[in-house]
Every structure is written in C-alpha cells, then in structure tokens.
BATIVEX-612821 format. One line per 4 residues: their letters; for each residue x, y, z of N, C-alpha, C, CB. Coordinates in Angstrom, 3 decimals. Glycine has a CB too. Example, Ala and Ser with C-alpha at 12.3 -4.5 7.8 and 13.67 -1.06 7.14 Angstrom:
// residues 2
AS) 13.190 -5.690 7.800 12.300 -4.500 7.800 13.200 -3.300 7.800 11.308 -4.473 9.046 ~ 12.850 -2.250 7.080 13.670 -1.060 7.140 12.900 0.030 7.870 14.084 -0.598 5.725
This chain:
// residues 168
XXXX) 38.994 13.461 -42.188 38.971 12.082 -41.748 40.015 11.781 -40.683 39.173 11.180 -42.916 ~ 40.920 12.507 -40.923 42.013 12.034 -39.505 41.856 12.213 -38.166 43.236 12.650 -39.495 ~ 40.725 13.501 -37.988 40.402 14.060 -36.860 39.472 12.643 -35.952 39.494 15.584 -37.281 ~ 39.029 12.147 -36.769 37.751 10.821 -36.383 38.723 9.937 -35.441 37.029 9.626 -38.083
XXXX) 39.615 9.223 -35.908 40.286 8.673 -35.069 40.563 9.658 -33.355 41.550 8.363 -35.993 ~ 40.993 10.465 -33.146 41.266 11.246 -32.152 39.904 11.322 -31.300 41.815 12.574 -32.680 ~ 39.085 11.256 -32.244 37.893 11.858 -31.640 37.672 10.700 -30.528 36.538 12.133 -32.779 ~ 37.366 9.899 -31.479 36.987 7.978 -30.840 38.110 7.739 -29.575 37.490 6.318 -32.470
XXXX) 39.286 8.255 -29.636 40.372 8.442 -28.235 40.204 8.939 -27.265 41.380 9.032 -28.296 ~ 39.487 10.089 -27.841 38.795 11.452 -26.476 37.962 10.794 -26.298 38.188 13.172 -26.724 ~ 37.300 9.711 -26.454 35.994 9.788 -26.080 35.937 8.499 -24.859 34.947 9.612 -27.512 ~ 37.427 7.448 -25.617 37.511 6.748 -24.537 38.154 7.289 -23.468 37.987 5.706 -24.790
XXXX) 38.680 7.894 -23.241 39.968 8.732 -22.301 38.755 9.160 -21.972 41.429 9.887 -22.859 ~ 37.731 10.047 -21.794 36.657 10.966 -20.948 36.238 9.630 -20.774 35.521 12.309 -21.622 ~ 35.603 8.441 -21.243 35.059 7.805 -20.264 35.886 6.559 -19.313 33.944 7.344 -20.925 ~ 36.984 6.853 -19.569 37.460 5.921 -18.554 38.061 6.428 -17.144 38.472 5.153 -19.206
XXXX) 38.199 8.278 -17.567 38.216 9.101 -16.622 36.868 9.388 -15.570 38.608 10.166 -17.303 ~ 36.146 9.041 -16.292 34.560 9.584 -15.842 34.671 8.350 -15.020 33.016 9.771 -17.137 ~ 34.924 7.032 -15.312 34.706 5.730 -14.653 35.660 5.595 -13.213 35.106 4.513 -15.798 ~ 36.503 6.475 -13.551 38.013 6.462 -12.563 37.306 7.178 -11.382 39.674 7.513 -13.266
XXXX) 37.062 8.322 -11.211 36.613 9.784 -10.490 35.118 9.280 -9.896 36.450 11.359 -11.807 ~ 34.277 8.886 -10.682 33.079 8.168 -10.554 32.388 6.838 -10.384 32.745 8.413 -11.212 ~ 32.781 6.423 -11.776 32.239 4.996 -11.635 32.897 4.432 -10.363 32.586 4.036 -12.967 ~ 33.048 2.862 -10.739 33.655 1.964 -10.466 33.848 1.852 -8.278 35.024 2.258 -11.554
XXXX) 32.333 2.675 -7.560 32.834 3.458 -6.161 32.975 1.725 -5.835 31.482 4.821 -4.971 ~ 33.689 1.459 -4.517 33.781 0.396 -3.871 33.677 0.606 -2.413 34.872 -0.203 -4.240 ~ 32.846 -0.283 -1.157 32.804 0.556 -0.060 34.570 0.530 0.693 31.442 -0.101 1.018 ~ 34.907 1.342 1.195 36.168 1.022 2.460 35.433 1.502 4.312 37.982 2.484 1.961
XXXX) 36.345 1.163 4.565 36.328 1.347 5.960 37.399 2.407 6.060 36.591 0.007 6.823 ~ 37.135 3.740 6.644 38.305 4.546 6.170 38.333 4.895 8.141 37.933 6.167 4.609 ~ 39.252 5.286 8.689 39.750 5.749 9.782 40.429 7.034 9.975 40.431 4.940 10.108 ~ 40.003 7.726 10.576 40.200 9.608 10.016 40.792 10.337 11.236 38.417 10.616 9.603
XXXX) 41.755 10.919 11.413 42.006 11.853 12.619 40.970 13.065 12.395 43.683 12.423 12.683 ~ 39.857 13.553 13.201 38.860 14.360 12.676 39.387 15.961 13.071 37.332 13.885 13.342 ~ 40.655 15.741 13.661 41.054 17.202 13.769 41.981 17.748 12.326 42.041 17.343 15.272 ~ 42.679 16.311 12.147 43.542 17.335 10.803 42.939 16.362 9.336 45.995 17.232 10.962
XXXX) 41.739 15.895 9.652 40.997 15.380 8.511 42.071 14.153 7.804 40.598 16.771 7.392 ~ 43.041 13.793 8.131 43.812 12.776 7.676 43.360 11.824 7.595 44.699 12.557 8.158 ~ 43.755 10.565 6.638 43.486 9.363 6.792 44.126 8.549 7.424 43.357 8.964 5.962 ~ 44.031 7.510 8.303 44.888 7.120 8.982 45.058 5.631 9.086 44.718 7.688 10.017
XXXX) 43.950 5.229 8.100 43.852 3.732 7.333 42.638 3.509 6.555 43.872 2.505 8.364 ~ 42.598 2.895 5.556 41.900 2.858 4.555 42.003 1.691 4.381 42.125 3.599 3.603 ~ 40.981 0.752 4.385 40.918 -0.508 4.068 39.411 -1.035 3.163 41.131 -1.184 5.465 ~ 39.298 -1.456 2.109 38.349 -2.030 1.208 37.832 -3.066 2.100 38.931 -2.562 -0.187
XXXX) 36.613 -2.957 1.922 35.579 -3.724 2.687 34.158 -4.233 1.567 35.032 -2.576 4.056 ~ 33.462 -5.340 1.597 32.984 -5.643 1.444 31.411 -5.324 2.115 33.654 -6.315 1.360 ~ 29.908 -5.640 1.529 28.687 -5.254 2.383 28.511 -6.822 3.120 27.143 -4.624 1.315 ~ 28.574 -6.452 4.590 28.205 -7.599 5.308 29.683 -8.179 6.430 27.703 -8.797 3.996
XXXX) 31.096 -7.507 5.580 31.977 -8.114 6.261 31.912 -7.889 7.305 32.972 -8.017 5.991 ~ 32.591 -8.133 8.278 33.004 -7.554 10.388 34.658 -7.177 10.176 32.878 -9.513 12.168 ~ 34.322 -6.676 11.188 36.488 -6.136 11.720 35.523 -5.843 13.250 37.848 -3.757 10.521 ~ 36.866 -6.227 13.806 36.637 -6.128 15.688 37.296 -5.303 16.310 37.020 -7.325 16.569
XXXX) 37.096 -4.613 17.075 37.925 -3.420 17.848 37.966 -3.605 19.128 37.401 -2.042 17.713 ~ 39.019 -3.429 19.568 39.437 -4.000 20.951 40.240 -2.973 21.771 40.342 -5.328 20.776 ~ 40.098 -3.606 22.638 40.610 -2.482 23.946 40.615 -3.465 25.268 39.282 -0.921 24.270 ~ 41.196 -2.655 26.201 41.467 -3.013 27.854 40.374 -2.113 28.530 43.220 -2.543 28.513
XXXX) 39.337 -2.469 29.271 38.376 -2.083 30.043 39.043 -0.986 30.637 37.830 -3.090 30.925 ~ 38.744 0.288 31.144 39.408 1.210 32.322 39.273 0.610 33.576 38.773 2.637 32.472 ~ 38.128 0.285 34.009 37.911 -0.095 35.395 38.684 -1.787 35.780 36.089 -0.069 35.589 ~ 38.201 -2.876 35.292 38.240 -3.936 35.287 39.879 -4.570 34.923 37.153 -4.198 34.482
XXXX) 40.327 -3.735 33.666 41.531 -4.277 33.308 41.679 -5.437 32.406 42.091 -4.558 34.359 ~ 40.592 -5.601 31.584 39.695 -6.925 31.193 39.885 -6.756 29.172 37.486 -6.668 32.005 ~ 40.267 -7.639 28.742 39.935 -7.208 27.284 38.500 -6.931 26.880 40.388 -8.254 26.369 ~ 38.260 -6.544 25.903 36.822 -6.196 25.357 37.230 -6.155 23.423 36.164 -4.270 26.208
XXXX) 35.973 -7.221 23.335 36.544 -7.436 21.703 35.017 -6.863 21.426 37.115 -9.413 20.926 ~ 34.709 -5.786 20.215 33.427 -5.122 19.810 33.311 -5.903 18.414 33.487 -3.307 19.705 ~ 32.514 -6.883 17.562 32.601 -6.749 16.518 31.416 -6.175 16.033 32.978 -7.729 16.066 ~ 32.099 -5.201 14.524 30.855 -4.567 14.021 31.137 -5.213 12.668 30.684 -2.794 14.103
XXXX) 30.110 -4.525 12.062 29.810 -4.870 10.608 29.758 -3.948 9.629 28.690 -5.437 10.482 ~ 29.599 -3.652 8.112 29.822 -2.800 7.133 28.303 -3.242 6.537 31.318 -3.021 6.203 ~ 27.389 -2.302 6.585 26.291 -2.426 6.038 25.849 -0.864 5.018 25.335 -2.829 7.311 ~ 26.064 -1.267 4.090 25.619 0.219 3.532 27.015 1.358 3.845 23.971 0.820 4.549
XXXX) 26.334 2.505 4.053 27.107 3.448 4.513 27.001 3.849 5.728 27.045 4.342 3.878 ~ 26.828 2.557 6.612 26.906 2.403 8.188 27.406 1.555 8.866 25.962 2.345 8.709 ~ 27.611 1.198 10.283 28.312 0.151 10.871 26.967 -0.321 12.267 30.127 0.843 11.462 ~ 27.465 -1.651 12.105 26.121 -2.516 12.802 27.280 -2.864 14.016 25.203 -4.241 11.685
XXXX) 27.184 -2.429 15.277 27.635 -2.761 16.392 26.926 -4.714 16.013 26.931 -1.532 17.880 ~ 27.720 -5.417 16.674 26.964 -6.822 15.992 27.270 -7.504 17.769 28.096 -7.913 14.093 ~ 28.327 -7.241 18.399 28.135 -8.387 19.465 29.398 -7.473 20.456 28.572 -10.428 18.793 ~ 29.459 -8.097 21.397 30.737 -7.273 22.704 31.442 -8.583 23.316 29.790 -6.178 24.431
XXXX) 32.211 -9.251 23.374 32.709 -10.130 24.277 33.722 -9.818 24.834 32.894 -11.170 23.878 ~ 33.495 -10.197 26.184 34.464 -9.761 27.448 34.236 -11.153 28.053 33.960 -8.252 28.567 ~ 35.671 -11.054 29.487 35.328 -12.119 30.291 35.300 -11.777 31.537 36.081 -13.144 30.160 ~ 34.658 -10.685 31.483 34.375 -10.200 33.351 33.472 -9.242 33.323 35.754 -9.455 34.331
XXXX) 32.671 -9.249 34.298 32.103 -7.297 34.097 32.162 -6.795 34.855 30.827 -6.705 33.808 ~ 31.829 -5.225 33.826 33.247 -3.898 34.756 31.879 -3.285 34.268 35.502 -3.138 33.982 ~ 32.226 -1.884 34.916 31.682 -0.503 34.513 31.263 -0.414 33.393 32.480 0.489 34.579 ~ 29.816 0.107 32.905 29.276 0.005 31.357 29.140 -0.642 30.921 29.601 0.311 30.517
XXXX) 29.427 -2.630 31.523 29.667 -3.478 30.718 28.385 -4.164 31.066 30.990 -4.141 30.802 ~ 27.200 -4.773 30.472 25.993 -5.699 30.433 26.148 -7.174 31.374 25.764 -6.086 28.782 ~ 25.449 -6.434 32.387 25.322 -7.960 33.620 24.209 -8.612 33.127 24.945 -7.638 35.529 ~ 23.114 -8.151 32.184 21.771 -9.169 31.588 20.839 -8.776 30.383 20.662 -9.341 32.760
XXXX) 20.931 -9.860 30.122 19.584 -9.712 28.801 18.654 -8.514 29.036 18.379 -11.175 28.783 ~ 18.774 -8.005 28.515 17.478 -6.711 27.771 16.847 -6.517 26.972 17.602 -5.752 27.452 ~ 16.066 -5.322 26.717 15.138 -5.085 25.544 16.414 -4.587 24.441 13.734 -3.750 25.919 ~ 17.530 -4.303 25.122 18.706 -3.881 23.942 19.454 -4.702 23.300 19.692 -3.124 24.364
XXXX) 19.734 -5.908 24.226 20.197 -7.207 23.979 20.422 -8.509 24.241 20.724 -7.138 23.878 ~ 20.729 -9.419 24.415 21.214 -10.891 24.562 22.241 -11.346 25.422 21.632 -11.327 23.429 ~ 22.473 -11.392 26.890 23.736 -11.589 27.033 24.007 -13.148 27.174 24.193 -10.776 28.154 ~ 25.095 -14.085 26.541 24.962 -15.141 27.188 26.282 -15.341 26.762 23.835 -16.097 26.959
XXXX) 26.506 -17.001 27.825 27.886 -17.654 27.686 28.877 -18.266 26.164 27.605 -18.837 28.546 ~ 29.671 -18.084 26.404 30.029 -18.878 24.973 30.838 -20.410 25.446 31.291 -17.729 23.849 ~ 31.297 -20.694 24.773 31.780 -22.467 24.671 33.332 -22.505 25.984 32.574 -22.993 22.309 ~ 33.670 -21.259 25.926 34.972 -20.716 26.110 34.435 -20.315 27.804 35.509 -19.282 24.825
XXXX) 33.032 -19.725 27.953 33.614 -19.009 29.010 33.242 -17.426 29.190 35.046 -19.169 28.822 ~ 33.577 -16.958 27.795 33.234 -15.524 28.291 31.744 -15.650 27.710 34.292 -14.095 27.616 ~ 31.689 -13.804 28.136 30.346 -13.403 27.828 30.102 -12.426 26.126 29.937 -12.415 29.281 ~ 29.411 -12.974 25.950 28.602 -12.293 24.649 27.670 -11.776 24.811 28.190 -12.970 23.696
XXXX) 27.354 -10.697 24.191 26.197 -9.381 24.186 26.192 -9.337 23.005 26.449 -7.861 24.847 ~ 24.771 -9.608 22.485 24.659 -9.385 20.967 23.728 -8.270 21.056 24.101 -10.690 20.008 ~ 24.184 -7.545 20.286 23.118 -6.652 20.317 23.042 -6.011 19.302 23.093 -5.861 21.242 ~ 23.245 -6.018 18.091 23.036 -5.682 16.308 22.314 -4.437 16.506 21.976 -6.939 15.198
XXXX) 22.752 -3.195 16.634 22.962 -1.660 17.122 23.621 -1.310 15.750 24.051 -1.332 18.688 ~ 22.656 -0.127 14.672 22.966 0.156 13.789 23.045 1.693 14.362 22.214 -0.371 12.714 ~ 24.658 2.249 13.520 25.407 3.537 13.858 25.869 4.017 12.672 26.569 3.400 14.828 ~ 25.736 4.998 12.795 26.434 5.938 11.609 27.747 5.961 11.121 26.373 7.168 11.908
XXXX) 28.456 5.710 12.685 30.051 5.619 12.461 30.581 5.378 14.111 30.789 7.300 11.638 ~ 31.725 5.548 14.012 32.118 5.475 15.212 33.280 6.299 15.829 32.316 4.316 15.322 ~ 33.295 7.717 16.594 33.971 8.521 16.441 34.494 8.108 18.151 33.307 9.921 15.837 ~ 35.667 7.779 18.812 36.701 7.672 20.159 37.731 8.109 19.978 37.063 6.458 20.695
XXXX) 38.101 8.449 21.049 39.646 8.600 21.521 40.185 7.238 22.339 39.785 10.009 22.620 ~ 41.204 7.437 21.166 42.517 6.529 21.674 43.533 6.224 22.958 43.303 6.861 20.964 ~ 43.075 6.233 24.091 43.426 5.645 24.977 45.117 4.978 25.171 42.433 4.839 24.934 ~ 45.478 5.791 26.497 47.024 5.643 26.404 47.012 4.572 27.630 48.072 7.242 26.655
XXXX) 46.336 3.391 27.674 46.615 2.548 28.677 45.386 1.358 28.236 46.526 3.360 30.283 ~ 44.471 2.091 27.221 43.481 0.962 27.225 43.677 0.046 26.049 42.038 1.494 27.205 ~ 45.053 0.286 25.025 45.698 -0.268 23.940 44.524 -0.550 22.560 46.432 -1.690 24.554 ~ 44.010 -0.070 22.151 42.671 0.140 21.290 43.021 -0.548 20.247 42.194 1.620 20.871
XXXX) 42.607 -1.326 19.470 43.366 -1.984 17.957 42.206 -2.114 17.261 44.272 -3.618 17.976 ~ 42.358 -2.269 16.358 41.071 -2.618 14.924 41.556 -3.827 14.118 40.924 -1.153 13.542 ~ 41.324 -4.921 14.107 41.366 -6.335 13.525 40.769 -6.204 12.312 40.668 -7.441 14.339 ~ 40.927 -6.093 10.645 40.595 -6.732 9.688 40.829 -8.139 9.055 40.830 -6.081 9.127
XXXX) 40.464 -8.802 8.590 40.842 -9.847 7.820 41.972 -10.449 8.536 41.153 -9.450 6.440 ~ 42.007 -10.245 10.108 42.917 -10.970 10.665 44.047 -10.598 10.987 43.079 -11.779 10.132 ~ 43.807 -8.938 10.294 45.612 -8.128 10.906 45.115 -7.424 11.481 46.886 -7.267 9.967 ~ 45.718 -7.607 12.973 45.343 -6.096 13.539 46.353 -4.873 13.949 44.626 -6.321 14.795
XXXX) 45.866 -4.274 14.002 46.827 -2.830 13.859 46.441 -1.737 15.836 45.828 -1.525 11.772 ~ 47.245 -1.743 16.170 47.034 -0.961 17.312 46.902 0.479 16.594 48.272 -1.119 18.465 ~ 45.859 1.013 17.459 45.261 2.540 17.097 46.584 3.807 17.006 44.020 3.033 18.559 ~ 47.134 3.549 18.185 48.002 4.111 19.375 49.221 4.274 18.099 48.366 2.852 21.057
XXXX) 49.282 3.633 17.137 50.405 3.627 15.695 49.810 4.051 14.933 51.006 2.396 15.013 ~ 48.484 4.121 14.827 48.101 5.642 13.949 47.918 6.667 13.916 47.488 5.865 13.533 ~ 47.751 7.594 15.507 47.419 8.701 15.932 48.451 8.598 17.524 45.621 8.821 15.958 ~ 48.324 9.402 18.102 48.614 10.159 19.535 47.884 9.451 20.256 48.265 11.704 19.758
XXXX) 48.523 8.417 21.098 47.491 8.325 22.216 46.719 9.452 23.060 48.101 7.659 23.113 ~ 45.294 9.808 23.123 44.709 11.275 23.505 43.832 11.299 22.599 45.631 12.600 23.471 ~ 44.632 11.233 21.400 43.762 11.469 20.415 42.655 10.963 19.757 44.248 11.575 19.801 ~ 41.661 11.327 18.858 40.635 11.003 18.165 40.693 10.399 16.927 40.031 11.910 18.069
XXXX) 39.790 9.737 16.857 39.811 8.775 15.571 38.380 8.700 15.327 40.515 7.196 15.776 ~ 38.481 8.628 13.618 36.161 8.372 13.260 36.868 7.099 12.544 34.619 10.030 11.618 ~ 35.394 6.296 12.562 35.350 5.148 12.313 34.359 4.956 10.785 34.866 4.495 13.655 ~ 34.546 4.972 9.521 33.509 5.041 8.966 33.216 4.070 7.392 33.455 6.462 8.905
XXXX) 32.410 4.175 7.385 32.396 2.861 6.237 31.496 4.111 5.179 31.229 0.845 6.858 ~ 32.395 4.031 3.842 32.244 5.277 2.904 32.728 4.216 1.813 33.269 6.917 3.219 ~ 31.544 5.136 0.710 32.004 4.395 -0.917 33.499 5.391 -1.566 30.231 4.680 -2.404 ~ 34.361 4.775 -2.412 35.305 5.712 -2.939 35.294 5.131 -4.528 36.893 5.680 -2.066
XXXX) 35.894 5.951 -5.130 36.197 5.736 -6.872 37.530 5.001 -6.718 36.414 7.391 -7.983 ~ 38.188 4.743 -7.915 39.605 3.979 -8.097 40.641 4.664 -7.709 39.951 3.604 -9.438 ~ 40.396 5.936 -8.638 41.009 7.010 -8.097 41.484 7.487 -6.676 40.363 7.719 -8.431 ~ 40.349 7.927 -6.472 39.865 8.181 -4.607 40.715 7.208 -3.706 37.940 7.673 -4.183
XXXX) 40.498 5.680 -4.054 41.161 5.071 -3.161 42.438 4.678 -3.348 40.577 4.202 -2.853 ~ 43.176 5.224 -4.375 44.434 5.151 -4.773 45.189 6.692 -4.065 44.414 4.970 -6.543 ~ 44.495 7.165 -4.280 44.867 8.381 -3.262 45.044 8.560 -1.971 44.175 9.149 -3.296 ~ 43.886 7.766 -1.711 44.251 7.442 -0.057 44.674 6.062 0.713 43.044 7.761 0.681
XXXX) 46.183 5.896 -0.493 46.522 4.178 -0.170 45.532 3.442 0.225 47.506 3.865 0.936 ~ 44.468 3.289 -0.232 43.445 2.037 -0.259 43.415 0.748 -0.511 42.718 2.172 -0.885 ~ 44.538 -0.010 -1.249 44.221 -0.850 -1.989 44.364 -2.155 -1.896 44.570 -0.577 -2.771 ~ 44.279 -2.717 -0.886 44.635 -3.603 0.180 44.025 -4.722 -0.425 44.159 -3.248 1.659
C-alpha cells in the first residue's frame, strides 16, 4: 500500500512533464542568426497580431515601415509605408496590390503576401529594427551589421520557451 501513493506522484510528475516538453505549445516570433543557429529574440505572439520592421531605403534615404502579421506558422507581409519612391518601391496599384495615400501623406501598399518567413541581412547604414507591442529593438544590437537574420513565427512548449528567454 505505500508504493500507491508514489505511484499517483509519478504519474503526476510524467504528466506535467509531458505537458512542459509538449503540451501547453504557444506561437513566438523567434529571430535566428542562421549561421550559428542562435536565438537572437524570442518574443510570444499571438494568431493575428502585427510587429513592423523598418529600415532606411538604400537608394532614396527614405524610411520604410513593413507591417506583417503572425498567422499560423507563417507571416502575412500585410502593408509597406514609405513617403517617397525609390528603387523596388510601388509607384501603382496592381494585380499584387493597392497603393494609396494615407491621412498623413505617405504612401501605403497593401498587399497581404503570405510567406513562410523572412530570412535578410542586416544592413550597416540602412538601421533595420523590428517593433513589437511598441518596443522596438534595432537589428544591428542583435547580430553584426553584414549579417543574417530569419524571421519566423514557430509554436514552442513552456519549457522550450523558457530556454530560449521567451517569456515576455
């Protein structure tokens, strides 16, 4: 009879381990140097939220704000606003997208472009940042300017994201 008690212990301990490792996945937005597989920010995300990524045009010299979205285990390019156009940048409405004015002035390109992820290099003049929930973080302080960065929206366990300072 004494063994029963222990047993009923193991059994919660395996399943709250099983729930840790497994259960309980939540999506993040994780940011990866893809050469030494590091993490280089990990942030919990919600299905549907946005974060905006920004940069200085090369040609133009112009900001460029990208917002995407967290859909699944993908990212929805959702809109581009700039206030000039440069090189690569959408002078008109297309079969790809929408361009029009906003209240302000600049231009908006909507164009809800579903991607797998988003893999660039970090730019030593074009100042690259990623905006969540209103903090943004320059790239250029997480990696080498030169360097590469993936962009990806992935489920993790409790565990998992305690491991990779997640918990924001």
């Amino acid at each position: 009879m004494a063994a029963r008690p222990w047993l009923s212990v193991c059994a919660v301990l395996a399943f709250l381990a099983a729930w840790a490792f497994r259960g309980g996945q939540l999506r993040v937005l994780e940011v990866t140097h893809p050469g030494t597989g590091r993490i280089v920010l990990c942030s919990p995300m919600d299905e549907g939220e946005e974060f905006i990524l920004s940069f200085v045009h090369s040609v133009n010299r112009r900001p460029v704000y990208d917002t995407l979205r967290i859909v699944g285990d993908h990212l929805v390019v959702v809109q581009s606003r700039y206030d000039s156009f440069g090189a690569g940048m959408p002078e008109t409405s297309d079969g790809e997208g929408q361009l029009a004015w906003d209240a302000d002035g600049w231009l908006i390109w909507t164009v809800n472009r579903s991607i797998p992820g988003l893999d660039l290099f970090v730019g030593r003049n074009a100042r690259h940042s990623i905006t969540i929930r209103g903090v943004e973080r320059a790239l250029a302080d997480l990696v080498e300017p030169g360097s590469s960065v993936s962009i990806r929206s992935v489920t993790r366990s409790p565990v998992e994201r305690w491991m990779r300072n997640c918990l924001e």
